[in-house]
Residue frames as qw, qx, qy, qz and C-alpha x, y, z in Angstrom:
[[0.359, 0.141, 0.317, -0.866, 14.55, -9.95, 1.25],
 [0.165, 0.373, 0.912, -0.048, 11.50, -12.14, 0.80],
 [0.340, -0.364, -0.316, -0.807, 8.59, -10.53, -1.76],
 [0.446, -0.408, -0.728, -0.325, 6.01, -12.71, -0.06],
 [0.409, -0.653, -0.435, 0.465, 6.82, -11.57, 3.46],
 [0.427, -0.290, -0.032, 0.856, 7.33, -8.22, 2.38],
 [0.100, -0.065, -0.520, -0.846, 4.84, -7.23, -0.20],
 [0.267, 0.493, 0.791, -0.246, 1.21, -7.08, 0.43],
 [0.177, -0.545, -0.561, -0.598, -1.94, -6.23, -2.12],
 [0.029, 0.271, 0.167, -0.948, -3.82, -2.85, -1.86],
 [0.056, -0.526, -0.782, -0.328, -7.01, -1.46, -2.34],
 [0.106, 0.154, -0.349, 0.918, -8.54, 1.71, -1.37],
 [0.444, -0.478, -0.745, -0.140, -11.41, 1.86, 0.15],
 [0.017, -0.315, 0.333, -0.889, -12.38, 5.52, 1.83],
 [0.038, -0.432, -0.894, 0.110, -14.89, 5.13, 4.08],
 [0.015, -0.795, -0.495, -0.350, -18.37, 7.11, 3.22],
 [0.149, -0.949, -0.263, 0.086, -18.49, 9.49, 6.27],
 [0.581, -0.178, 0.257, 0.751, -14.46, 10.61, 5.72],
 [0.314, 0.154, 0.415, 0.840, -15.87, 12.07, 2.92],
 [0.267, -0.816, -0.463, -0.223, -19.35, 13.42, 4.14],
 [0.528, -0.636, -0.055, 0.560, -17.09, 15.00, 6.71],
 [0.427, -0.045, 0.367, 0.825, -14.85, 16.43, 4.08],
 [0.069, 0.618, 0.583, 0.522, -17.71, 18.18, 2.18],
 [0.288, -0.863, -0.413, -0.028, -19.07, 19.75, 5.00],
 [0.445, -0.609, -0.021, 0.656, -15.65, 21.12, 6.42],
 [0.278, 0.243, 0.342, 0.864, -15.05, 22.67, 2.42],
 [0.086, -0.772, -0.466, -0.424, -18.79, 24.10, 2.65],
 [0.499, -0.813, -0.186, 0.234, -18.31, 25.69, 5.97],
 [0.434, 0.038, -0.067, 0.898, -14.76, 27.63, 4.93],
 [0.070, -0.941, -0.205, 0.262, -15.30, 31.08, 6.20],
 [0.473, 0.724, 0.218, 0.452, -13.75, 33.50, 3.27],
 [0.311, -0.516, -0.187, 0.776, -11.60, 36.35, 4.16],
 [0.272, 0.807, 0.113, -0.512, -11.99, 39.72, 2.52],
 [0.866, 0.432, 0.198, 0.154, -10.66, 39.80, -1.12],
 [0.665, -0.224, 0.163, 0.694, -7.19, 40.63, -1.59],
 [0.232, 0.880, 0.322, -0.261, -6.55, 44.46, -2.50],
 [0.114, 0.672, -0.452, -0.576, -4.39, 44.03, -5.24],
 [0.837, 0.398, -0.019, -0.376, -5.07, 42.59, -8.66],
 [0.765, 0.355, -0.530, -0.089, -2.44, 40.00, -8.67],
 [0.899, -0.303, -0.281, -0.148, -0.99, 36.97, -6.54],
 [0.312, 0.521, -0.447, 0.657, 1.26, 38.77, -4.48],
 [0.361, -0.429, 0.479, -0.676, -0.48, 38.33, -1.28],
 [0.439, -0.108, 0.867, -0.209, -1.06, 34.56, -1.99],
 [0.007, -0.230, -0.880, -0.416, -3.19, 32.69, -3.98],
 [0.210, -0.118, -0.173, -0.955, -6.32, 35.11, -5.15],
 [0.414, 0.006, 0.693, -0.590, -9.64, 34.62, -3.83],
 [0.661, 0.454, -0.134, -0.582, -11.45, 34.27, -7.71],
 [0.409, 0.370, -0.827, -0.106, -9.10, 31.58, -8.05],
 [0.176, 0.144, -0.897, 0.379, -9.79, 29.30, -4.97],
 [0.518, 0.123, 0.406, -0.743, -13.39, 29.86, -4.20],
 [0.861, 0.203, -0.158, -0.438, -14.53, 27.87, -7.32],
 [0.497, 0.220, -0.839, -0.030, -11.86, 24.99, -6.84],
 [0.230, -0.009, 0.802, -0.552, -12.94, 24.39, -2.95],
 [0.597, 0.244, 0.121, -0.755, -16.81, 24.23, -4.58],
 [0.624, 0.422, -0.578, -0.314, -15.81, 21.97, -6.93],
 [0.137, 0.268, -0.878, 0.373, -14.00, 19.90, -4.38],
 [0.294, -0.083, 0.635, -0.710, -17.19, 20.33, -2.61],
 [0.686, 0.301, 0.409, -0.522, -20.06, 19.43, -4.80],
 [0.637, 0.550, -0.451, -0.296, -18.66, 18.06, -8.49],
 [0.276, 0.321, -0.905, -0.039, -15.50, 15.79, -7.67],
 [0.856, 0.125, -0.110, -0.489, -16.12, 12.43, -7.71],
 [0.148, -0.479, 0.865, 0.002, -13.39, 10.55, -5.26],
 [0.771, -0.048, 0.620, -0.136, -15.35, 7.18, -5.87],
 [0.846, 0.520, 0.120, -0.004, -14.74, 7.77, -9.51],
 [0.314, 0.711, -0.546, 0.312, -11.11, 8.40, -8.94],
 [0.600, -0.392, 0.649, -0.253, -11.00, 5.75, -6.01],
 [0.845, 0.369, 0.327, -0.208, -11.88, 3.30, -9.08],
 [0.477, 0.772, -0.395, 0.147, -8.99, 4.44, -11.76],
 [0.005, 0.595, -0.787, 0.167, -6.58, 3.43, -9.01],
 [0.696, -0.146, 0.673, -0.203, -8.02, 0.23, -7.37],
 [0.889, 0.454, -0.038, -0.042, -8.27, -1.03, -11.67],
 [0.466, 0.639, -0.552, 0.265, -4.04, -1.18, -11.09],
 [0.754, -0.393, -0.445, 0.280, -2.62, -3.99, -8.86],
 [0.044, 0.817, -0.317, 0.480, -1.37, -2.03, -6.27],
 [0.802, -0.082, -0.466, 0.364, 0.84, -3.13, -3.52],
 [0.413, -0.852, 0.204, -0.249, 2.36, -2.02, 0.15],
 [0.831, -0.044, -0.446, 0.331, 5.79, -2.60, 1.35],
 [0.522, -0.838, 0.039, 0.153, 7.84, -1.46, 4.53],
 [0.746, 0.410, -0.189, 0.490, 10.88, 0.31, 3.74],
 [0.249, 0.147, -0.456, 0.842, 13.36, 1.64, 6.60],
 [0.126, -0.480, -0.804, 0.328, 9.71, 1.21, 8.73],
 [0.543, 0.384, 0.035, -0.746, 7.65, 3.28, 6.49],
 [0.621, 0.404, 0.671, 0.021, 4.71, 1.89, 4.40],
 [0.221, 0.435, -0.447, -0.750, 5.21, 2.98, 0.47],
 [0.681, 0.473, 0.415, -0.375, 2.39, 2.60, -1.76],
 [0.094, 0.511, -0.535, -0.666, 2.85, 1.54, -5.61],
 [0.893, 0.179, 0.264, -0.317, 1.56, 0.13, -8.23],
 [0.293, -0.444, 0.758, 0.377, 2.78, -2.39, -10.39],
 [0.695, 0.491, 0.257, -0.458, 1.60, -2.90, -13.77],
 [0.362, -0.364, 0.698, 0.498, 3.10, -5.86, -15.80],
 [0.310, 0.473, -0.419, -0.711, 2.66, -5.52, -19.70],
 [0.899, 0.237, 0.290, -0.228, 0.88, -8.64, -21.64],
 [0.797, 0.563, -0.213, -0.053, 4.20, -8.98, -23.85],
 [0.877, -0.325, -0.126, 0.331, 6.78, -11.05, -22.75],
 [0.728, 0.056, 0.115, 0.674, 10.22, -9.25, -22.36],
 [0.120, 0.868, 0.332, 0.349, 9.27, -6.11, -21.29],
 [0.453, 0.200, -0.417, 0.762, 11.46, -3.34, -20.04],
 [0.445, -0.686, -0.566, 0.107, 10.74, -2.20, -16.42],
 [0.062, 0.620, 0.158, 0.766, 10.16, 1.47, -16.34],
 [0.340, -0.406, -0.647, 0.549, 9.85, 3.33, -13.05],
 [0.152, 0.656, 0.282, 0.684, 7.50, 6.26, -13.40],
 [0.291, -0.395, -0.629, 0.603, 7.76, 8.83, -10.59],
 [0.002, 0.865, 0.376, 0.331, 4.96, 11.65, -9.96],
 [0.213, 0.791, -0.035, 0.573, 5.68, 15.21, -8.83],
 [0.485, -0.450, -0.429, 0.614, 6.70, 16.78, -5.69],
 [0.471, 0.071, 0.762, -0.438, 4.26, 17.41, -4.93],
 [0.468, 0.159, -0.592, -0.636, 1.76, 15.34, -6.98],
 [0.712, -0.027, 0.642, -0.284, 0.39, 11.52, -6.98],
 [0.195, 0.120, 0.829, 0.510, 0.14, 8.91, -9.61],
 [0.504, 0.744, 0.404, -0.172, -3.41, 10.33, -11.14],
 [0.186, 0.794, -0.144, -0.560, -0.89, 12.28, -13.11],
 [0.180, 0.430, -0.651, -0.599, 0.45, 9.58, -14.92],
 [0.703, 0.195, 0.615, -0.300, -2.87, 7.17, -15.18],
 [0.504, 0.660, -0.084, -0.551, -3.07, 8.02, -19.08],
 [0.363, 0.639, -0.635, -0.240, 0.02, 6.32, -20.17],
 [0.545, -0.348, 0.761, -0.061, -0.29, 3.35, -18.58],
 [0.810, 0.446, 0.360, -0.123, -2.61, 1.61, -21.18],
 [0.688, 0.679, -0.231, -0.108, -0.20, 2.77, -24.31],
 [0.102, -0.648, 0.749, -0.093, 3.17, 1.72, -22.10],
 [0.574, -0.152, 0.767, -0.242, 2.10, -1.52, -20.85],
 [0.656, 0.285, 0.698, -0.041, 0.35, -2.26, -23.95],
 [0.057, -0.565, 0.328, 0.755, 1.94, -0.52, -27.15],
 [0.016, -0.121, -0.859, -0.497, 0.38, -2.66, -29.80],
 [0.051, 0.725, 0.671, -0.144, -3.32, -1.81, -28.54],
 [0.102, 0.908, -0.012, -0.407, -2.67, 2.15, -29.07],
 [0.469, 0.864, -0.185, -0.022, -0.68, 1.97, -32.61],
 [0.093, -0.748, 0.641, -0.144, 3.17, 1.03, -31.26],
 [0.671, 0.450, -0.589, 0.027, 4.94, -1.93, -31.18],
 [0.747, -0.596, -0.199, -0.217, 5.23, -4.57, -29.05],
 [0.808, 0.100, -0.249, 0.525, 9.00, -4.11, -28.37],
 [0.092, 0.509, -0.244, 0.820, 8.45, -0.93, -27.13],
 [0.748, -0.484, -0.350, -0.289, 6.40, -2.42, -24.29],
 [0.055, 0.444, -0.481, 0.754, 7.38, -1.67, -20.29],
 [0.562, -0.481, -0.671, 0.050, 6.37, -3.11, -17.00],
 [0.017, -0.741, 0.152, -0.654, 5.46, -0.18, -14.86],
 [0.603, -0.381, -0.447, 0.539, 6.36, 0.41, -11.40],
 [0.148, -0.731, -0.057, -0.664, 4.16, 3.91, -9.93],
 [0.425, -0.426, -0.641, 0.476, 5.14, 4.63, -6.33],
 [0.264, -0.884, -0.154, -0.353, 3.56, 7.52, -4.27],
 [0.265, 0.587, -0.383, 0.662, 6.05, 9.20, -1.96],
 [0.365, -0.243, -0.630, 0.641, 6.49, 9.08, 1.31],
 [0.025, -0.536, -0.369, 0.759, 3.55, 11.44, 2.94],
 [0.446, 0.401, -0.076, -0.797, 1.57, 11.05, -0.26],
 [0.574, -0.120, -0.713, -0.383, -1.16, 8.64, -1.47],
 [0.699, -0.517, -0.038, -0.492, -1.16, 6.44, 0.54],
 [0.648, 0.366, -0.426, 0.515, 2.37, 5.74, 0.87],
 [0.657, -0.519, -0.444, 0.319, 2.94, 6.10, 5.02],
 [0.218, 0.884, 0.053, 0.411, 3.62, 9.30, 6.56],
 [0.579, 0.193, -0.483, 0.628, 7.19, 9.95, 8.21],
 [0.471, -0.843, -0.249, 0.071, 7.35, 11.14, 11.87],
 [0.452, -0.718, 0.103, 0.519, 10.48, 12.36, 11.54],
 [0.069, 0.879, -0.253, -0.398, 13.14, 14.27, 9.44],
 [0.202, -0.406, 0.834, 0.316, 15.39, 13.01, 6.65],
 [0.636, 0.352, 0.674, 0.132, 12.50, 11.70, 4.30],
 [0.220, 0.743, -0.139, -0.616, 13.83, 14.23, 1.98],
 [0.753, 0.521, -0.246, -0.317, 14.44, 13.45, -2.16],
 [0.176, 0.443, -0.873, 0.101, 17.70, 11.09, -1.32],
 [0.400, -0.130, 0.848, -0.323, 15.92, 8.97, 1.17],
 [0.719, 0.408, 0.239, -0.509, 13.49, 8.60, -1.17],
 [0.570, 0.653, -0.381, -0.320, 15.72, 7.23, -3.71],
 [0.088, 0.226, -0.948, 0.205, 17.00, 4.78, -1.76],
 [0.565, 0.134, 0.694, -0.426, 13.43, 3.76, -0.93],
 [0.603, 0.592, -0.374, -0.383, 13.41, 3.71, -5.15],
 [0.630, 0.414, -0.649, -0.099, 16.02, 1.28, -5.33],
 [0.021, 0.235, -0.959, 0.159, 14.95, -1.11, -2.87],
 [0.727, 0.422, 0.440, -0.315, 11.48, -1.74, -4.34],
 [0.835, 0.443, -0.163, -0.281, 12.78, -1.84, -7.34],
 [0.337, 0.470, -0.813, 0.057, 16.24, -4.28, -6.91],
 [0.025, -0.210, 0.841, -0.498, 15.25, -5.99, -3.37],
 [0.473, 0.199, 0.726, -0.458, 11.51, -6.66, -3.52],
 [0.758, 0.545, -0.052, -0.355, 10.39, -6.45, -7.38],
 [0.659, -0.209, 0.547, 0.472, 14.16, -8.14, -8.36],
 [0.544, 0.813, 0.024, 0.206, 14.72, -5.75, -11.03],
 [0.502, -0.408, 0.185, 0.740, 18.19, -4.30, -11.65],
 [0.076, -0.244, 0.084, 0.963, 18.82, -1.77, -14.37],
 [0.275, 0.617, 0.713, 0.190, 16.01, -0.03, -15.37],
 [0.045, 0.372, 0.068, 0.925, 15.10, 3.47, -17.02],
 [0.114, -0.512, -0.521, 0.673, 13.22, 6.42, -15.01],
 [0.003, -0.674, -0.381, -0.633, 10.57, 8.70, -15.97],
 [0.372, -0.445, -0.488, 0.652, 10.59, 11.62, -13.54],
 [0.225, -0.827, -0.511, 0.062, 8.70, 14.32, -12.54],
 [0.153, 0.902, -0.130, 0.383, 10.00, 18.43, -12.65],
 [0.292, -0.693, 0.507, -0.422, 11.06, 18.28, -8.77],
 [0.906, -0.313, 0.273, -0.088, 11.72, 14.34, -8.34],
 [0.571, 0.784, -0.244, 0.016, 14.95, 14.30, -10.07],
 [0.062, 0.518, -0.782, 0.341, 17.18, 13.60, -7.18],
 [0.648, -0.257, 0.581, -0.420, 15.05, 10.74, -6.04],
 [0.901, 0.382, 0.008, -0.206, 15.08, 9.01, -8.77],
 [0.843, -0.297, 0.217, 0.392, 19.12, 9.33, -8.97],
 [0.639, 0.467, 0.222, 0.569, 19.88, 10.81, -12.07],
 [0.003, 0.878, -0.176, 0.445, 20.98, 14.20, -9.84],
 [0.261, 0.207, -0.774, 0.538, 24.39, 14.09, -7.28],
 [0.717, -0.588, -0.026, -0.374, 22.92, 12.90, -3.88],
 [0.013, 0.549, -0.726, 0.413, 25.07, 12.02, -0.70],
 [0.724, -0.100, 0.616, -0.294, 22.87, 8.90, 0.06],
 [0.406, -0.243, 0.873, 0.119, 24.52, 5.41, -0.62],
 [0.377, 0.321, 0.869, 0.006, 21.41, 4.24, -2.15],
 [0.399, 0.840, -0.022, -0.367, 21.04, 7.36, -4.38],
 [0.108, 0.769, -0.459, -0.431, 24.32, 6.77, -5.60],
 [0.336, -0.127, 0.903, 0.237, 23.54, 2.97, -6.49],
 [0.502, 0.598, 0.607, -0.147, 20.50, 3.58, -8.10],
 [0.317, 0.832, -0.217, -0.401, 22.20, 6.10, -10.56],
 [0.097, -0.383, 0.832, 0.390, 24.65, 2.99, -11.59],
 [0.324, 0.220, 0.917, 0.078, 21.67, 1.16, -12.35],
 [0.475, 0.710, 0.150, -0.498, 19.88, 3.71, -14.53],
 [0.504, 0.246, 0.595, 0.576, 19.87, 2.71, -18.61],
 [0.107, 0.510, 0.430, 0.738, 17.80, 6.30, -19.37],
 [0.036, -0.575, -0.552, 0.603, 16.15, 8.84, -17.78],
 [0.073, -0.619, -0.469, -0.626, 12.99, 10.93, -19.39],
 [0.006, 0.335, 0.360, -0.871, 12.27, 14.59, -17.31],
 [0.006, -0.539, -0.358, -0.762, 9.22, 16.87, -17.89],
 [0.041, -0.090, 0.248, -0.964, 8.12, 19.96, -16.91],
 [0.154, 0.481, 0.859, -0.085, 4.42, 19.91, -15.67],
 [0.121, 0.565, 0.379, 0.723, 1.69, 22.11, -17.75],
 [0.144, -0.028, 0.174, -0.974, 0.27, 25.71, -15.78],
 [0.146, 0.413, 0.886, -0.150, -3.34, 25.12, -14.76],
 [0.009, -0.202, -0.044, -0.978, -5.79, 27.35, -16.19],
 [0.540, -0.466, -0.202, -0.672, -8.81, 26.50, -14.50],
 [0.632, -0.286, 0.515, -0.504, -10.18, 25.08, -10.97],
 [0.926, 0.159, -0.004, -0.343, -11.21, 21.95, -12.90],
 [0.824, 0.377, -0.372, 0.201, -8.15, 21.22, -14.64],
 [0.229, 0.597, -0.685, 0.349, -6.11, 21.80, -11.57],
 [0.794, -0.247, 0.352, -0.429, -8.02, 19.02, -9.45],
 [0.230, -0.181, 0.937, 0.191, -7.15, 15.21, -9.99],
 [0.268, -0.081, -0.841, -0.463, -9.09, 12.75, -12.10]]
């Protein structure tokens, strides 16, 4: 497989009214009555969801979170004729180890934007430059901006096989460790799966790091960057 025919450079780039649109459809929500019991048995409470949609509407600030991602090369390839988004962020020290970090399910990379700076660059934040990683953030199938399946079967297996042919067949890595998300465990490999390409990408794991993701406690914190 050819990178050069196979890899193209990203950039996002919403256009204006998308989002003028978007505002208006949040402002306009018509509200149902409030829920007549005092906890989130009948869904997700109205005290809860009235300030995050507001927020959504008048605070966030996608051009300043369109910015956070476009500062990371990011790339598009076609795998089993979906597009998968990812970025790829190689470290300034030579001999780094290439680290695949995968975000939730559901989720997106904004969740791990933080680490990139101390991974990629461990001597700028205190750490050492042997401890230094070349990252490699895809976005899932039917999230970012990673192409969205028309049919069935893009479940956590296929997805791991779409893992380990960006990273073996178009980046030319082979073994590398996995950072993975609560619910992305089997896409990553390091859980049985009955697809081929799940079950090579677990011979080629050197490590795998899980965590659990934190409880939101407010409208703010449960929005992206």
């Amino acid at each position: 497989m050819s990178n050069e025919s196979t890899v193209r450079p990203f950039s996002i780039n919403v256009p204006e009214e998308e989002l003028v649109d978007l505002r208006r459809r949040l402002a306009a929500t018509r509200w149902p009555p409030r829920e007549p019991v005092d906890d989130q048995s009948q869904g997700v409470q109205l005290a809860k969801i009235q300030p995050l949609v507001r927020y959504w509407a008048t605070d966030y600030d996608w051009r300043k979170a369109e910015a956070k991602l476009n500062a990371l090369p990011q790339f598009i390839t076609e795998i089993d004729g979906l597009d998968i988004q990812f970025a790829h962020v190689r470290s300034p020290h030579p001999d780094a180890l290439p680290l695949i970090m995968t975000h939730g399910w559901p989720g997106s990379i904004f969740e791990l934007l933080k680490v990139v700076g101390p991974l990629t660059d461990p001597t700028a934040h205190g750490g050492r430059a042997e401890d230094a990683f070349d990252l490699v953030l895809p976005s899932y199938p039917g999230y970012g901006f990673s192409g969205k399946p028309q049919s069935t079967g893009w479940g956590p297996d296929r997805a791991c096989h779409g893992r380990h042919i960006v990273r073996q067949e178009v980046l030319g890595q082979t073994h590398a460790p996995d950072h993975q998300g609560r619910r992305s465990q089997p896409a990553t490999g390091s859980t049985p799966s009955l697809h081929r390409g799940c079950r090579r990408s677990r011979r080629l794991l050197i490590g795998v790091r899980l965590r659990r993701p934190r409880k939101a406690t407010s409208a703010r914190s449960a929005s992206p960057p």
